[in-house]
C-alpha positions, -999 to 999 in steps of 0.1 A, spaced: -732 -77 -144 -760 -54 -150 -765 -62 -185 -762 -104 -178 -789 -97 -147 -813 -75 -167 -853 -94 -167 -835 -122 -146 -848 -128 -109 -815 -137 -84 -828 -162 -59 -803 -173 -33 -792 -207 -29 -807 -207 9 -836 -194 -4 -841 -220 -33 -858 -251 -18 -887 -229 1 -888 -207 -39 -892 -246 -51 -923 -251 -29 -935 -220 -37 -931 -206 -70 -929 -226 -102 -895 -213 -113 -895 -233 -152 -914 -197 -157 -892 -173 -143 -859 -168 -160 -841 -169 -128 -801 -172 -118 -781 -181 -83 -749 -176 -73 -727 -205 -48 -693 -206 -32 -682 -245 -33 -680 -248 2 -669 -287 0 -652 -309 -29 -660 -351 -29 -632 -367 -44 -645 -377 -77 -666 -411 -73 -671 -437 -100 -710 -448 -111 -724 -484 -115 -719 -478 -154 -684 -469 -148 -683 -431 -157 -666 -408 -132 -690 -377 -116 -681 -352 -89 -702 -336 -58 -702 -301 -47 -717 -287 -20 -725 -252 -27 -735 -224 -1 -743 -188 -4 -724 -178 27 -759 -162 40 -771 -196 61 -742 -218 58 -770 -248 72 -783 -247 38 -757 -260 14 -772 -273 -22 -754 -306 -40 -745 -302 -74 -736 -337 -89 -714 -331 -119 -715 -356 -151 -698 -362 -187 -681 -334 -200 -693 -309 -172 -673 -328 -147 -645 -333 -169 -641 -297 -176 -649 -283 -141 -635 -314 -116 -602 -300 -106 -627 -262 -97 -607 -251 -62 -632 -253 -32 -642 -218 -23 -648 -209 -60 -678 -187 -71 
């Protein structure tokens, strides 16, 4: 982990929205870490392709919960991901 982390800045996922205001993180080779906290059942678009919601938390403020809307071949790899997955 040590090696994957090295020059990388972690900012948590409660922390994210003020670092948004703040910072402009497209310079910053930065990472986060979530626990899916909550699973939508899949939901189909207007155009008829299929996408999922996660809610994702970092178990420090668990009023701060970021949605992750999943599309294409990410949601068709990752859909059936348990809820309380890292």
């Amino acid at each position: 982990m040590d090696r994957k982390m090295a020059n990388r800045k972690l900012i948590r996922l409660s922390q994210l929205k003020n670092k948004l205001a703040t910072e402009n993180l497209e310079e910053i080779d930065w990472v986060t870490f979530g626990v899916i906290v909550r699973k939508v059942t899949p939901q189909s678009a207007n155009n008829g392709r299929t996408f999922s919601i996660w809610r994702l938390n970092d178990l420090r403020d668990l009023n701060e919960c970021v949605s992750l809307f999943l599309f294409g071949e990410v949601h068709k790899e990752h859909w059936k991901t348990d809820q309380g997955t890292v």
